[in-house]
N, C-alpha and C positions, 0 to 999 in steps of 0.2 A: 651487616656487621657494623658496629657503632667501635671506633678507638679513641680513649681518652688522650688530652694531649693537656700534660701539667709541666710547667718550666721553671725554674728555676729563674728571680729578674737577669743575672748573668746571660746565662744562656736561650734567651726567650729567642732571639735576632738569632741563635743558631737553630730552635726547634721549628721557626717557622722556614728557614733556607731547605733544613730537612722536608717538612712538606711540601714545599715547593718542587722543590729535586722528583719527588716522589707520585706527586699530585698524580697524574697519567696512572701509572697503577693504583692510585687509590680508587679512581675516575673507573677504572676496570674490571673492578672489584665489587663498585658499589658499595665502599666502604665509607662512611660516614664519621665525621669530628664532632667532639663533643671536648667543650677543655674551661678552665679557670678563666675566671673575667677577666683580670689582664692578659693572660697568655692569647686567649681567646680573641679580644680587642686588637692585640697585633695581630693574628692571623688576617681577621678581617679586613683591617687596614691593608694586608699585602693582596686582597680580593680572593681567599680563601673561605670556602663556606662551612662553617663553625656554629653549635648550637651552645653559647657561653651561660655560664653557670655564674653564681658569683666569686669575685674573687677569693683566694684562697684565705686569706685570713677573714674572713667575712664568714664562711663557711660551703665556699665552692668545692674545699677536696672534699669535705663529707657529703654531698650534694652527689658529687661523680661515684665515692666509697657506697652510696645507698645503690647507686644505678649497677656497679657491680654486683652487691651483692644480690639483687634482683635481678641478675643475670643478663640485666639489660644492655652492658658495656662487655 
């Protein structure tokens, strides 16, 4: 299972505390991140593994919108 992770510049510092918090269950699940080139780039910076898309005004949310709708996300 692949989950997108899109953040908002405000709240990017809280989506990745979120993952963090969470990571062990993600790890359990074998659930897989997939997110926007910035949001994505802080993950990684916090040693979170993430497969970053471009950023969102570039065309990273339509990028993750195709992965949905291919069922992929």
């Amino acid at each position: 299972m692949t989950i997108a992770i899109i953040a908002h510049d405000g709240k990017k510092a809280d989506m990745v505390a979120f993952i963090k918090d969470h990571v062990e269950l993600l790890q359990q699940r074998n659930i897989s991140l997939i997110a926007t080139g910035t949001t994505g780039s802080h993950l990684e910076r916090a040693g979170l593994g993430v497969e970053c898309m471009l950023s969102g005004p570039l065309g990273g949310d339509a990028q993750i919108a195709s992965r949905l709708v291919e069922g992929e996300v």
